[in-house]
N, C-alpha and C positions, 0 to 999 in steps of 0.2 A: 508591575504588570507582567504575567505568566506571556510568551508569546509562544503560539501555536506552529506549526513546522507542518508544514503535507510534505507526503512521498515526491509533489513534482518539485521542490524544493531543496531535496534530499541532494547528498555529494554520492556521488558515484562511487562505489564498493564500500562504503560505510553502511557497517550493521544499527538498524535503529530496533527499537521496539512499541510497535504500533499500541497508540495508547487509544482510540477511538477510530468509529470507523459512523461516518455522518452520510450513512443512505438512509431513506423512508423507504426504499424498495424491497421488500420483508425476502422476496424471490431469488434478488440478487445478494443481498446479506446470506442468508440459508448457502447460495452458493459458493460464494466466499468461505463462510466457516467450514466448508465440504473440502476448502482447498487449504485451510489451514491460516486463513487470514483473518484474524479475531485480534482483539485485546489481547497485551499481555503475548504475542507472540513476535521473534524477531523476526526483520523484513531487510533486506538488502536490493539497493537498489542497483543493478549491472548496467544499466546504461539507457540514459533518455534520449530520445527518437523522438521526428514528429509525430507528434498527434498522440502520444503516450510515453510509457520505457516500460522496460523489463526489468522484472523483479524474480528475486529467488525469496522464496519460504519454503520452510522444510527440505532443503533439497532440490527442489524444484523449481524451473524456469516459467514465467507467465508473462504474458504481454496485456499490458494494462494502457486504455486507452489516459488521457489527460482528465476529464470529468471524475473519473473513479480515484486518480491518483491527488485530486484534489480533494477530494470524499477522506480518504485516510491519513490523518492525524498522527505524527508520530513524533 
């Protein structure tokens, strides 16, 4: 049995590479991929917080609430 990992799960400053990203919200997907957060891209996560953590893609820092961090599969 494959077991599945989300970002809220993730070790802190280890690079993963997001293998699925489980919205139906076509809005919030479209804005994600705008920010670089697709399949097949790596995600690091800098440090969980209540109610989310922070993630670097591409360079860049993002605050990602808990629901979304549990949406992407990595």
């Amino acid at each position: 049995m494959v077991r599945t990992m989300t970002l809220k799960n993730a070790v802190e400053g280890k690079e993963y590479i997001i293998k699925q990203i489980n919205i139906d919200d076509q809005e919030l997907n479209a804005f994600l991929f705008s920010l670089g957060c697709y399949s097949g891209e790596t995600i690091t996560v800098i440090a969980h917080r209540k109610g989310g953590c922070t993630v670097s893609i591409k360079d860049a820092r993002y605050n990602i609430d808990t629901q979304l961090a549990e949406a992407i599969i990595i």
